[in-house]
N, C-alpha and C positions, 0 to 999 in steps of 0.2 A: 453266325448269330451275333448282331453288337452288343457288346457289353454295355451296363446301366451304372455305371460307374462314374461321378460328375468329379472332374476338382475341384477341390475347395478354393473359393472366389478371394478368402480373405490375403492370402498370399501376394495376390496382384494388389491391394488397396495402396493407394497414393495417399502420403502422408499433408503433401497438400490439399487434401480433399477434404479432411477432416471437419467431421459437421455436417458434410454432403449425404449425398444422397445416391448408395450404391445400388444399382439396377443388374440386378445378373438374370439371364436369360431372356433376352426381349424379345416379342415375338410380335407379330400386327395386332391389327384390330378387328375383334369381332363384327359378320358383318354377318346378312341376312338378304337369302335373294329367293324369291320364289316362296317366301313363306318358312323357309327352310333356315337356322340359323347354322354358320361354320366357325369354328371357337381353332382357330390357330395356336401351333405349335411351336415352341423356340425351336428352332435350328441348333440340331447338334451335329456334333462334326467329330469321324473316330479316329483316333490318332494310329499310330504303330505300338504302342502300348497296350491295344487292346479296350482303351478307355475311352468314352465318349465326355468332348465338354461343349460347352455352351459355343455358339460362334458368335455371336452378338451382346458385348456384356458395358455396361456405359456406366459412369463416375462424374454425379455433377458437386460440383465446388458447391460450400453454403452460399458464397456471396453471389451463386448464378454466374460468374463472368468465365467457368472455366467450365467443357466438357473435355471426357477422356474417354473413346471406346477402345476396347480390348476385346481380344477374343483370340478363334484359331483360324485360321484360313479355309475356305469352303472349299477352297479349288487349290488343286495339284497335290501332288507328292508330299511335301516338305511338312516336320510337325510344327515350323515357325508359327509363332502368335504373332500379331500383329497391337501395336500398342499405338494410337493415333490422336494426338489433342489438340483441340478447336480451342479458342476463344474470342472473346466478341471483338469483331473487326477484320476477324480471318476472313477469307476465303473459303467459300463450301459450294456442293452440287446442290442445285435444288430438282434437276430435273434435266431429260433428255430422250431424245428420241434420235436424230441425224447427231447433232451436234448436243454438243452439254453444257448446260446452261446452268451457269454459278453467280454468285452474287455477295453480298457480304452479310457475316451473321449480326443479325441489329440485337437478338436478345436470347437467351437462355432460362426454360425453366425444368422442373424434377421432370414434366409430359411431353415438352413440347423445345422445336429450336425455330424462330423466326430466321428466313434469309430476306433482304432485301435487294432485290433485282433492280441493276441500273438506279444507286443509289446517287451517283452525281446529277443527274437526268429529271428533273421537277416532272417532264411531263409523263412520261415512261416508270419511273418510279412507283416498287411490286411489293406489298411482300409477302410472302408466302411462308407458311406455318406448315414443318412437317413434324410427326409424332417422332418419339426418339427410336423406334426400329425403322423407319424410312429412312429419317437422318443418318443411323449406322448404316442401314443398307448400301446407301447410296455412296457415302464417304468413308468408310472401314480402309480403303485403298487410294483415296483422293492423291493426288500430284496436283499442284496446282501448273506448274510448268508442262506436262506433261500433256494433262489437259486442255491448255493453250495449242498446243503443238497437234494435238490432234485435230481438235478445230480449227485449226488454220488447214492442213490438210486435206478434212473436210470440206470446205470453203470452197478449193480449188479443183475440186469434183464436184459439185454440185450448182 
């Protein structure tokens, strides 16, 4: 039976953030298909404690130039948290199917994080708005190196 037990978020707050805007327990967006509406759940995640916490928990800066997601790990063994900060002009996933496609963050707000895809490129130049549990979703575990490496691999299969 898992425990309902949450930790307390203030623990983790970054003192650089201050002013910001703490987001604990992100979960998607309400959507509605068939008539029928599905109201999503934050993803919790139970540790060896016995205790269940959030896995997707985000810290945006007041002046918008800094996010920070935190959280537990969804996958494996280990009770490591994972603590991961963007800011504008990083590198982020915005999306992937074969290969993963990232791009650079052009803007930050408390809803949402713009990536802009192939921003050196006038013609090909994208960008794409994803809500802030898509955005933890997808980059909670980002490498940018890593990333590189895999799509290149991919590349030479396909």
């Amino acid at each position: 039976m898992p425990a309902t037990h949450i930790r307390p978020i203030s623990s983790d707050v970054d003192p650089r953030y201050n002013g910001g805007k703490l987001l604990a327990g992100l979960k998607g967006k309400t959507s509605t298909r068939f008539g029928n509406k599905y109201e999503p759940k934050a993803e919790m995640v139970e540790q060896s404690d016995g205790k269940e916490y959030f896995a997707f928990n985000a810290q945006v800066s007041k002046d918008k130039k800094l996010i920070r997601l935190f959280g537990f790990n969804r996958y494996g063994p280990t009770d490591d948290g994972y603590s991961k900060e963007f800011k504008v002009g990083d590198t982020a996933e915005y999306d992937s199917y074969n290969l993963s496609y990232t791009g650079e963050i052009a803007k930050i707000t408390e809803k949402t994080v713009t990536i802009m895809a192939y921003p050196g490129n006038p013609t090909m130049k994208r960008a794409h708005r994803l809500d802030i549990h898509h955005f933890a979703w997808r980059n909670y575990d980002f490498n940018k190196e890593e990333t590189a490496r895999k799509n290149s691999d991919m590349m030479m299969t396909l």
